[in-house]
C-alpha positions in Angstrom: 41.3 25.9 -30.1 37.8 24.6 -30.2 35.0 27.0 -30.8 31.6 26.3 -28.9 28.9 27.4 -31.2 25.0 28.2 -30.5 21.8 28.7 -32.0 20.5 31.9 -31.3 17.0 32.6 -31.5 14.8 36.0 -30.7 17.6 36.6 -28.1 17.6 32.9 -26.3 20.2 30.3 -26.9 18.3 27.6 -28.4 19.1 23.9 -27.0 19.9 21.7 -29.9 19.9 18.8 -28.5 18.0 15.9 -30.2 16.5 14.1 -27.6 18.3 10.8 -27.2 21.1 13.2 -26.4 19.2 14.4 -23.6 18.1 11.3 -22.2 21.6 9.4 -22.5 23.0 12.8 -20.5 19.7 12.5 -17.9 21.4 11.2 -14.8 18.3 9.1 -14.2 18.8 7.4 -17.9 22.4 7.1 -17.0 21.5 5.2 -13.6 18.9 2.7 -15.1 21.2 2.0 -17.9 24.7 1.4 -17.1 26.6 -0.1 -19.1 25.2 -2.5 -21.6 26.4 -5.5 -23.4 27.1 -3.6 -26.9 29.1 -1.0 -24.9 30.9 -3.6 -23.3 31.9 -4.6 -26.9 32.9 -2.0 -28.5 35.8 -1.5 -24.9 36.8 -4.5 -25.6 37.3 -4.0 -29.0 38.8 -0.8 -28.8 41.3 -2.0 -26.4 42.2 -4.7 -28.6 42.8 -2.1 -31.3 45.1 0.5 -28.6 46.9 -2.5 -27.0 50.9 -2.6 -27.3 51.6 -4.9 -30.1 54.9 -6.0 -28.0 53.0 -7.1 -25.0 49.7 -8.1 -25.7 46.4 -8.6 -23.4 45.5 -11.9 -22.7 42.6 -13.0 -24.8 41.7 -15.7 -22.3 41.0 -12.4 -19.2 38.7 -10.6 -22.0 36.7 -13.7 -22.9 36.1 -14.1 -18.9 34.9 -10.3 -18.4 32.7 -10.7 -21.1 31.2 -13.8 -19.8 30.8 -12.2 -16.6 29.3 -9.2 -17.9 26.3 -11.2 -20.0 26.1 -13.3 -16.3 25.5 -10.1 -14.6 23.3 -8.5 -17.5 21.0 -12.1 -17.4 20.8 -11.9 -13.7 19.5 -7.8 -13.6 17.2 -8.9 -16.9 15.6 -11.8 -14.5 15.5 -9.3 -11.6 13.3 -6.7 -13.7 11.2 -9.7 -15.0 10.7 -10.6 -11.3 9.4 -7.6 -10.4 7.2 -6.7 -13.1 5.7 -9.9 -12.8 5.0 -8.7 -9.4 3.5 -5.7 -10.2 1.4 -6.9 -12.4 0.2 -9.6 -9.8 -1.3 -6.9 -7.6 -3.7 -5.7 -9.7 -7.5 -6.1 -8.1 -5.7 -6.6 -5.0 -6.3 -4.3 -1.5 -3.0 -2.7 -0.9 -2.0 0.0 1.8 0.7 2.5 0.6 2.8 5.0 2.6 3.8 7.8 0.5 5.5 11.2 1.6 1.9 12.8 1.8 0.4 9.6 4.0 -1.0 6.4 4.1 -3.1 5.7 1.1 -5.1 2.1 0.9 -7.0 0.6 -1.6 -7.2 -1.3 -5.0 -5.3 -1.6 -7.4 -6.9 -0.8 -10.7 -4.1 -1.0 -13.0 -0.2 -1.0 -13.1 2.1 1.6 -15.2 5.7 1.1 -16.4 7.1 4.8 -16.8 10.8 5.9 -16.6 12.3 2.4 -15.8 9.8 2.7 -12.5 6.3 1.1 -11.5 3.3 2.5 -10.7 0.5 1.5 -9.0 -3.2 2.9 -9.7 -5.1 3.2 -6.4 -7.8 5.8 -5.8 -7.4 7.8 -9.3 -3.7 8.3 -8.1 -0.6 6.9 -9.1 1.9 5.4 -6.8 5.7 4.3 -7.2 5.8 0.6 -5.6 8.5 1.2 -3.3 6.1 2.6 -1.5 4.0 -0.8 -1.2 3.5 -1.2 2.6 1.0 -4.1 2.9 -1.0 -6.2 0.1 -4.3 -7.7 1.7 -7.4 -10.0 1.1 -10.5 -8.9 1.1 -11.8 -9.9 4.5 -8.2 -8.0 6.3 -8.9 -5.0 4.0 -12.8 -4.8 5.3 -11.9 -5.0 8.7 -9.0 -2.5 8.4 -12.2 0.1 6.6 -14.1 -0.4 9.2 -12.0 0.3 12.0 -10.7 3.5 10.0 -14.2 4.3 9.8 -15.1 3.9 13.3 -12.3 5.7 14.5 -12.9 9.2 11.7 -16.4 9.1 13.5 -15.0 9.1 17.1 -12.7 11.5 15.8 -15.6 14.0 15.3 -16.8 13.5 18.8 -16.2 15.4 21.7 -14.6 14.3 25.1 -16.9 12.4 27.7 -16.7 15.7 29.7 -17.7 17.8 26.9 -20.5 14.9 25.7 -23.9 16.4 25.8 -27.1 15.4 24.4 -26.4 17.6 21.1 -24.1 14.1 20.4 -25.9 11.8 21.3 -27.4 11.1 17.6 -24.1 10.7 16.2 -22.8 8.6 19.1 -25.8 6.1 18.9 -24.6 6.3 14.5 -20.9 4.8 15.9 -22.3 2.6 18.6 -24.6 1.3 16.0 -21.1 0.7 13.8 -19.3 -0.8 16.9 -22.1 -3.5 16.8 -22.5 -4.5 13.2 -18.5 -5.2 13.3 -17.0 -8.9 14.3 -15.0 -9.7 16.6 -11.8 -10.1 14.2 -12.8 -6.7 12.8 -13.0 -4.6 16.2 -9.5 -6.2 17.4 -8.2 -3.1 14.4 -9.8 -0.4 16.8 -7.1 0.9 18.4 -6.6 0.7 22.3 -7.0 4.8 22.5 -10.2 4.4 20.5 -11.8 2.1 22.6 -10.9 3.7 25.7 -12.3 7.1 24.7 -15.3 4.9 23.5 -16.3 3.7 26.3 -15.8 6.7 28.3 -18.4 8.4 26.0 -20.9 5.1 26.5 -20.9 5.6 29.8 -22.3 9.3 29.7 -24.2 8.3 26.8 -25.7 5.7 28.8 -26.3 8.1 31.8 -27.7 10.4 29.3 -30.2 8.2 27.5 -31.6 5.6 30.2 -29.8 3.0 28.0 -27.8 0.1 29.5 -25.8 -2.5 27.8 -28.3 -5.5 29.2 -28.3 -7.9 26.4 -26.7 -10.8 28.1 -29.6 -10.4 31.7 -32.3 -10.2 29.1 -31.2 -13.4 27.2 -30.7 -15.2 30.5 -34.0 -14.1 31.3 -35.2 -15.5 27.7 -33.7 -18.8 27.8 -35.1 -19.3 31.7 -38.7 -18.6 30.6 -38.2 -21.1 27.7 -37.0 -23.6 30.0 -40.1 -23.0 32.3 -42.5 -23.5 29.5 -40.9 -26.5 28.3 -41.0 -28.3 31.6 -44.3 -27.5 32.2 -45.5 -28.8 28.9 -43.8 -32.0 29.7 -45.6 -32.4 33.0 -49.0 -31.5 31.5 -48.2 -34.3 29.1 -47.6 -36.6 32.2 -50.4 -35.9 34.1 -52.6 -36.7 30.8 
């Protein structure tokens, strides 16, 4: 019978295992790397060796595994080149990530390759890439900030039957907001958003004396330049 020997060492068994040991025993090493080509060779060759002498394998069946083995190796080698190539593709683009701790968006700074996984650089953090959610241009990813913006500062907000004029500052900071964005940018806002929104406008409104009257006063505008100009042109007649 076998005897299972150990270091001992100041009263601890010491683990004397080199470390390819330990990596071919890591289940996670075992799962990226099943079995390869030079295993699959030295099977075959053992079996050749152990077979029955009286009623051999077919040659024909082993030449046909292998060539469906290196088929199936080539095809998972073009997969992984896929995806790195991928990987690598994202980087300086605007990505939105959601990980077990919550949505993270930004850019990509750099890409890792640790542990047969990828890793994406946003924020000073690293991210696996199966956890890629959306990859955007520029002009998506600024209107996607600013609605995320808009919406952290009517998070800090009260409700319109709480609004008093101790919020009116920072409610004229997000109206202010609401106006520097397009059109293509404020369809992000959220419905809830922009209901609360306006609810708060109108006390804000009621509040300040302020109406929304940009539309009567460029009516007003455009009829007084039409008045001038027609008068001009009569003066010019009469001369």
């Amino acid at each position: 019978m076998a005897l299972l020997t150990q270091t001992i060492k100041d009263g601890k068994v010491v683990d004397t295992q080199s470390e390819a040991q330990k990596k071919k025993n890591d289940p996670a090493y075992q799962k990226n790397n099943g079995l390869d080509k030079e295993a699959f060779l030295q099977l075959l060759v053992a079996q050749m060796q152990y077979q029955d002498p009286l009623e051999p394998m077919d040659n024909t069946e082993y030449i046909s595994q292998l060539a469906t083995f290196s088929q199936l190796e080539a095809t998972q080698n073009l997969a992984d080149t896929v995806t790195n190539s991928f990987g690598n593709s994202l980087v300086g683009k605007y990505v939105i990530l959601n990980t077990d701790t919550g949505t993270i968006h930004g850019k990509v700074d750099y890409v890792m390759y640790e542990g047969g996984e990828i890793l994406l650089a946003v924020n000073d953090g690293l991210y696996n890439i199966e956890d890629l959610d959306t990859v955007a241009d520029s002009t998506y990813y600024e209107a996607f900030e600013m609605a995320n913006m808009f919406s952290t500062m009517l998070g800090l907000l009260p409700d319109a039957k709480e609004f008093t004029n101790a919020n009116v500052e920072a409610f004229g900071k997000l109206k202010a907001v609401l106006e520097a964005m397009d059109v293509y940018q404020q369809s992000f806002i959220s419905e809830d958003d922009m209901k609360k929104y306006k609810e708060l406008l109108a006390v804000y409104e009621r509040l300040t004396g302020n109406t929304s009257d940009k539309t009567d006063t460029t009516d007003k505008t455009d009829k007084t330049d039409k008045t001038d100009k027609t008068e001009a042109a009569d003066d010019l007649k009469d001369e």
